[in-house]
C-alpha positions in Angstrom: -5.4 3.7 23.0 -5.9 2.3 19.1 -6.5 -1.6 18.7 -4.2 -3.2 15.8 -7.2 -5.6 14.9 -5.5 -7.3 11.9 -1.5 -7.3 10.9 -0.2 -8.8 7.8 2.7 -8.8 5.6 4.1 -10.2 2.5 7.0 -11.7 1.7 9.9 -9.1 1.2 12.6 -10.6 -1.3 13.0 -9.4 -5.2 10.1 -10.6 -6.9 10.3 -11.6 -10.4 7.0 -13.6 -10.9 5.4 -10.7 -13.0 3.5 -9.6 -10.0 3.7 -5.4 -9.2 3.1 -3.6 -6.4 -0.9 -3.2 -6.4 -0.8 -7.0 -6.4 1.4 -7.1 -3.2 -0.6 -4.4 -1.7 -3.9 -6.3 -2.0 -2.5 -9.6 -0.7 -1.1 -7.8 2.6 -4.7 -5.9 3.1 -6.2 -9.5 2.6 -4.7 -11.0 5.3 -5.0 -8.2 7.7 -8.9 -8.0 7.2 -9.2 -11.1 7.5 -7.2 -11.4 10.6 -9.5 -8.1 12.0 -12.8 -9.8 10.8 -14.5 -7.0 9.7 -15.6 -5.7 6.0 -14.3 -3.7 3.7 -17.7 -1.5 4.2 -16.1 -0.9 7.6 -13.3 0.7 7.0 -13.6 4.9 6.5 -9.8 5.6 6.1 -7.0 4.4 3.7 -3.6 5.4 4.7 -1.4 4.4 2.0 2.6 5.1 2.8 5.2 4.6 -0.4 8.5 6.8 -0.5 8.6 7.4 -4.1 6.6 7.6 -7.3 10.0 7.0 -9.3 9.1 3.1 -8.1 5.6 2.9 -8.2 5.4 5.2 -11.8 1.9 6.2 -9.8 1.1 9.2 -8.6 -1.8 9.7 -6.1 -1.4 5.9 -5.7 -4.0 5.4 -2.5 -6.9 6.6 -5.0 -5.7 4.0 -7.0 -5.3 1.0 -4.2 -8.8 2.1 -2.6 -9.7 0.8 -6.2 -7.9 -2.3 -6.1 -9.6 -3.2 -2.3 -12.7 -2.6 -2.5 -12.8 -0.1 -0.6 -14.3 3.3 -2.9 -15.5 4.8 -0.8 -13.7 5.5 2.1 -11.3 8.6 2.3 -7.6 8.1 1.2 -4.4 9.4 2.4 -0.6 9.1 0.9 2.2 9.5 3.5 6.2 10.2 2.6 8.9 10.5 4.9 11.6 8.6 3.5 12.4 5.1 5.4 10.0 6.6 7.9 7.2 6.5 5.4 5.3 3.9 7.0 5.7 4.2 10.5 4.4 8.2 10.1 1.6 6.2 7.8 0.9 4.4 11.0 0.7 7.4 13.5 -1.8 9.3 10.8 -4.2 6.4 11.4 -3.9 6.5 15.3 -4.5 10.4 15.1 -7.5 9.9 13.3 -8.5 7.9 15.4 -8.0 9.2 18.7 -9.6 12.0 17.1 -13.3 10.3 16.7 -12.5 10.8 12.6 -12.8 7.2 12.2 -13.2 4.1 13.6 -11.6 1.9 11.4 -7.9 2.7 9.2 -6.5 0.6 7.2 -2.4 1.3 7.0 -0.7 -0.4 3.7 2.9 0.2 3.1 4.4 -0.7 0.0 7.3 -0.1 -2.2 8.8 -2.3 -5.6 12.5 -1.0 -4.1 14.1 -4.1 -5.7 12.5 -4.6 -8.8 11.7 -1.1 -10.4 15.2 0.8 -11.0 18.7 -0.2 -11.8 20.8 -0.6 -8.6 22.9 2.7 -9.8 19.5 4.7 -10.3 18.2 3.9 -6.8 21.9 4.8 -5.0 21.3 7.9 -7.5 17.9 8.6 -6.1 18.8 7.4 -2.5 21.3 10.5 -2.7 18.7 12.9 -2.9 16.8 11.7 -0.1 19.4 13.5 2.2 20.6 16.9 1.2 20.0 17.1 -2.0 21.8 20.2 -2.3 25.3 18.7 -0.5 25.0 15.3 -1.0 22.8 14.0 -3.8 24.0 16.5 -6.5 27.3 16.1 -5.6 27.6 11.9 -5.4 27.5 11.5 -1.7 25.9 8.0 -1.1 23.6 6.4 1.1 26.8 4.5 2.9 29.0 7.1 3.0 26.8 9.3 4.8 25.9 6.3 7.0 29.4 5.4 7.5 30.5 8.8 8.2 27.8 9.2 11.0 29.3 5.7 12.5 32.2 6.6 12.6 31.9 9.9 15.0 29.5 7.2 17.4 32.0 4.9 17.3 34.8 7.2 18.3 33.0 8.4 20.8 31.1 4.9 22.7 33.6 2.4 21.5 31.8 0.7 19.0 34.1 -1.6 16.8 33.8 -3.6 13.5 33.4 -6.7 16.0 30.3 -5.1 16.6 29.0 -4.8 13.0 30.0 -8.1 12.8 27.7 -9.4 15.6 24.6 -7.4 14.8 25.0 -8.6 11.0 25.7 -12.4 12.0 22.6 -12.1 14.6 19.7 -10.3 12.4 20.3 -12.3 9.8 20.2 -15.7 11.6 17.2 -14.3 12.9 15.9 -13.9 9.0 16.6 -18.0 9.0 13.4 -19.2 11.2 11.2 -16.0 8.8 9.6 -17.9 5.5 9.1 -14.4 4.6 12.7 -12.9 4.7 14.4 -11.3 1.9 18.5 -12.6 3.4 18.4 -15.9 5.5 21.8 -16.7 6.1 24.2 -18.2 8.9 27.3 -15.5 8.6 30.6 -15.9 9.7 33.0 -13.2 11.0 35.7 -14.0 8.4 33.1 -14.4 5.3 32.3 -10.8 6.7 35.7 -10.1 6.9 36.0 -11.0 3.1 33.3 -9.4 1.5 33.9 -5.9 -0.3 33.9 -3.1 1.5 31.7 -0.2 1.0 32.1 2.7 2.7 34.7 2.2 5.5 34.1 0.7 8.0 30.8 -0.7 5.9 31.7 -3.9 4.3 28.6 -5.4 1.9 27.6 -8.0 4.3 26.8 -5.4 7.2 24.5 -3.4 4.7 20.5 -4.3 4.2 19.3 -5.4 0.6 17.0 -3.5 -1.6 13.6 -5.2 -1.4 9.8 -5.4 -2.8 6.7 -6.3 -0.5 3.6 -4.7 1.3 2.4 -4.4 5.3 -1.0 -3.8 5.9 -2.5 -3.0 9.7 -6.1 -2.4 10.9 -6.0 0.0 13.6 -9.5 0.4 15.1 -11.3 1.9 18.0 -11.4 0.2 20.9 -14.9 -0.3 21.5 -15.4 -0.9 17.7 -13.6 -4.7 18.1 -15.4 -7.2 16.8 -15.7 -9.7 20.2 -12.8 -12.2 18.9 -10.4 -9.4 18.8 -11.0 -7.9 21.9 -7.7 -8.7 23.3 -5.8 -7.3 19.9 -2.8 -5.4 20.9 -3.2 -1.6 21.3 -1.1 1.4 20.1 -0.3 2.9 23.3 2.4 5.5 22.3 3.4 7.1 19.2 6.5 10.2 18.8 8.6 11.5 15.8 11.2 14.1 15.5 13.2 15.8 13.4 16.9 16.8 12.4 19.5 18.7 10.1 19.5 16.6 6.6 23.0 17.9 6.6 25.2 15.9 9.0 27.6 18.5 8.9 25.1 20.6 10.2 24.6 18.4 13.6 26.7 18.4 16.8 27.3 15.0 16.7 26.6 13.4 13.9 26.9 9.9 15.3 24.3 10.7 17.7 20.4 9.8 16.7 18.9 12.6 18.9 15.9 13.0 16.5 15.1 9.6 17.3 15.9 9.7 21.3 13.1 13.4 21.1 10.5 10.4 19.4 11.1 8.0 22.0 10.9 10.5 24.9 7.4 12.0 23.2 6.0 7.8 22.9 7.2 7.2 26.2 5.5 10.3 27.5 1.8 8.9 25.4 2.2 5.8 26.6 3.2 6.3 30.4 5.8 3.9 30.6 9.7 4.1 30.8 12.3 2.8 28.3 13.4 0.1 30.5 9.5 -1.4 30.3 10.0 -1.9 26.8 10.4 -6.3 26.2 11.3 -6.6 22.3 11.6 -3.9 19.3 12.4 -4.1 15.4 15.0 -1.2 15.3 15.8 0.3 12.2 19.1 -1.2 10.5 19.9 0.0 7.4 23.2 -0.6 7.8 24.3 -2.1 11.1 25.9 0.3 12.9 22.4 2.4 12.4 20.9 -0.8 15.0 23.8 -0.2 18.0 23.0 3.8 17.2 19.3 3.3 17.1 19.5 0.9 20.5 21.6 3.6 22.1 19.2 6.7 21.4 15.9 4.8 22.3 17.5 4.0 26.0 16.5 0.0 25.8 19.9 -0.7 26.7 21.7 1.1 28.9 25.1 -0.6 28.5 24.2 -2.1 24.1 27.7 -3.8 23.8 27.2 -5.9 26.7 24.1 -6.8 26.0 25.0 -7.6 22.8 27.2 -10.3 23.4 25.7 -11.6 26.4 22.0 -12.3 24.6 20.7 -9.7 25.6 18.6 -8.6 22.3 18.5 -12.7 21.4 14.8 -14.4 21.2 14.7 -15.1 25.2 17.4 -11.8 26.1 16.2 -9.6 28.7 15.1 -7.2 25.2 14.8 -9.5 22.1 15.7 -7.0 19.0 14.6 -7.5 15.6 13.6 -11.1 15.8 12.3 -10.8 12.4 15.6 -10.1 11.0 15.5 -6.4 10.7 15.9 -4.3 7.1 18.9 -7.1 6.7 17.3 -10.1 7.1 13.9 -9.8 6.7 14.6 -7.3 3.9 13.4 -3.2 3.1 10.7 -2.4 1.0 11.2 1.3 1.9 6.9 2.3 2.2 6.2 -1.4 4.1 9.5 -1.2 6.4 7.5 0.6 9.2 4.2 -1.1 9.0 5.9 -4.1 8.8 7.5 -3.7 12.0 4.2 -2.5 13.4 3.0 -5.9 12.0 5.8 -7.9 13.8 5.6 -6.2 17.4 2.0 -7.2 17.0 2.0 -10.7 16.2 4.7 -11.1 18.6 2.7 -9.9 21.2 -0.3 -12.3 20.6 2.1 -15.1 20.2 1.1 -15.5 16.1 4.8 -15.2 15.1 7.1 -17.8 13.5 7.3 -20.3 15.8 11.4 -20.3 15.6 11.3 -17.1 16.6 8.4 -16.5 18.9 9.8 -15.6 22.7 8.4 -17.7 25.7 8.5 -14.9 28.0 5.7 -12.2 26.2 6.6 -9.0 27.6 3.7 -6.1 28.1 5.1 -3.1 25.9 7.0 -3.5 22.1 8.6 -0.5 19.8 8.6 0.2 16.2 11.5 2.1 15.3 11.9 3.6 12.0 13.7 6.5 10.4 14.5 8.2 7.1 17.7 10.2 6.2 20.1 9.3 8.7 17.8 9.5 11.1 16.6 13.0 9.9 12.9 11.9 10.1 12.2 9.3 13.5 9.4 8.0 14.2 8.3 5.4 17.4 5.2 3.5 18.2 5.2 1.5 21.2 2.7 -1.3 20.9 1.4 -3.2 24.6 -1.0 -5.8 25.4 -4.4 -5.2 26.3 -3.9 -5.2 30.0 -0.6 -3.6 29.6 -1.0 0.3 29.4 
């Protein structure tokens, strides 16, 4: 097991103050050290994740942060794999780790996804991130491949644009009770209804913003805790998978079976089942890519009754992203992953927003994230000490 001895994030929204990313990156590694109470002469790894140097305009970037924190020194890593970026960031600390390579990581995730590039330069870009070949180069976008791959699951398990609706309406209540979120809003199902739509059945409202901010963790060894974070959470299971960039390419392209392979491999780590798993941030790019996410990680055997019945709400039987998810809270495409890390972690030791915070603490939480349409998954289940 890997102790998360400090988890913080900044606030994810479009920042216009002047600040950049480096700035952002620094204040989420502040918090987290400090929350972990050890040095910066402690730490022997930085793990930075960012998707692209089109946003930064920085290559080799982690050289560049060690810089910025104070930490010259240790060794430095990048990691890139899409809207997975920083969850993969997160399971190359563990492994080194659990390899004796280290006993202190920091993870920082960061990306200025709002504020560096035109809106029709990132769809652009975001094109490329698939296929470049059969989608980028020839104008497929982000939410028509999305919405294409919603439409075969909802053909197939019944899904409806009541549904959207609902997830939309829930995560971003959720994002009301986060100081930190990008989109707090109280929806309706007819201002839904009303706004543009997209890529059918994709209406505006049920798609996540663009967003800058960092995430920083400090994953440690075990018996390397300082004594006031003995009890930190632990990382008791990590998995990722992989599947055709080319939907056209899959069986079923509504089906997230890169994602269910990560959760079988996590669930395998951390010796527990699916239905042992209390709350998870799932990744919800759009919203049908939550109820498609929910389905392939098994939390919830029957999704569209527990979606109605409060199931993934703050005290349901398997609260689900609480902190607003990519729509509420808001995606900067490195930080999305640690920042769910982040979440699951402060949920777990009861340092959440208070609104927001369950009563019932459950022993085991997942970080889902994926990039592509879920062409790159990656899991980390997350427990209490005495949990796993």
């Amino acid at each position: 097991m890997v102790a998360i001895s400090g988890a913080a994030l900044t606030a994810f929204g479009r920042r216009r103050d002047g600040s950049s990313f480096r700035d952002w990156a620094a204040q989420a590694f502040d918090g987290a050290l400090t929350m972990s109470g050890l040095e910066p002469s402690d730490i022997d790894l930085l793990i930075v994740a960012s998707e692209s140097d089109f946003f930064t305009l920085q290559l080799n970037p982690a050289s560049v942060i060690a810089g910025d924190l104070g930490l010259t020194g240790a060794a430095t890593l990048r990691v890139e794999g899409g809207g997975a970026s920083g969850q993969l960031a997160v399971h190359a600390g563990v492994a080194r780790i659990i390899a004796g390579l280290a006993r202190h990581v920091a993870v920082v995730g960061v990306d200025p996804s709002a504020s560096a590039l035109t809106r029709d330069t990132m769809r652009d870009l975001y094109g490329f991130s698939f296929d470049a070949w059969t989608d980028g180069m020839t104008g497929a976008t982000s939410s028509m491949l999305y919405a294409l791959s919603f439409q075969d699951f909802a053909a197939r398990h019944g899904a409806t644009e009541a549904d959207l609706d609902a997830v939309t309406i829930q995560n971003r209540q959720n994002a009301c009770a986060n100081p930190g979120a990008h989109l707090p809003r109280s929806h309706s199902a007819a201002e839904i209804a009303a706004a543009p739509m997209i890529a059918s059945p994709y209406r505006r409202l049920h798609c996540s913003p663009l967003s800058d901010g960092a995430a920083a963790v400090i994953l440690s060894q075990p018996g390397a805790l300082p004594q006031a974070r003995a009890a930190a959470p632990r990382i008791t299971g990590i998995g990722a998978s992989s599947d055709h960039a080319h939907l056209g390419a899959r069986p079923r392209p509504g089906d997230f079976s890169a994602k269910t392979r990560a959760m079988i491999r996590a669930l395998s780590m951390a010796g527990i089942a699916a239905r042992d798993i209390g709350l998870a941030e799932v990744y919800d790019a759009y919203a049908g890519a939550q109820l498609q996410g929910i389905a392939a990680l098994g939390i919830a055997p029957d999704w569209q009754r527990d979606l109605y019945a409060g199931g993934f709400g703050r005290d349901g039987r398997c609260p689900v992203n609480l902190s607003g998810g990519l729509m509420g809270q808001g995606a900067p495409v490195g930080a999305t992953g640690v920042g769910q890390t982040v979440t699951c972690a402060l949920l777990l030791e009861e340092r959440y927003h208070a609104g927001l915070q369950p009563r019932r603490i459950p022993e085991h939480a997942l970080a889902d994230t994926h990039g592509g349409i879920a062409t790159t998954c990656a899991v980390t289940i997350l427990s209490q000490r005495g949990g796993a």
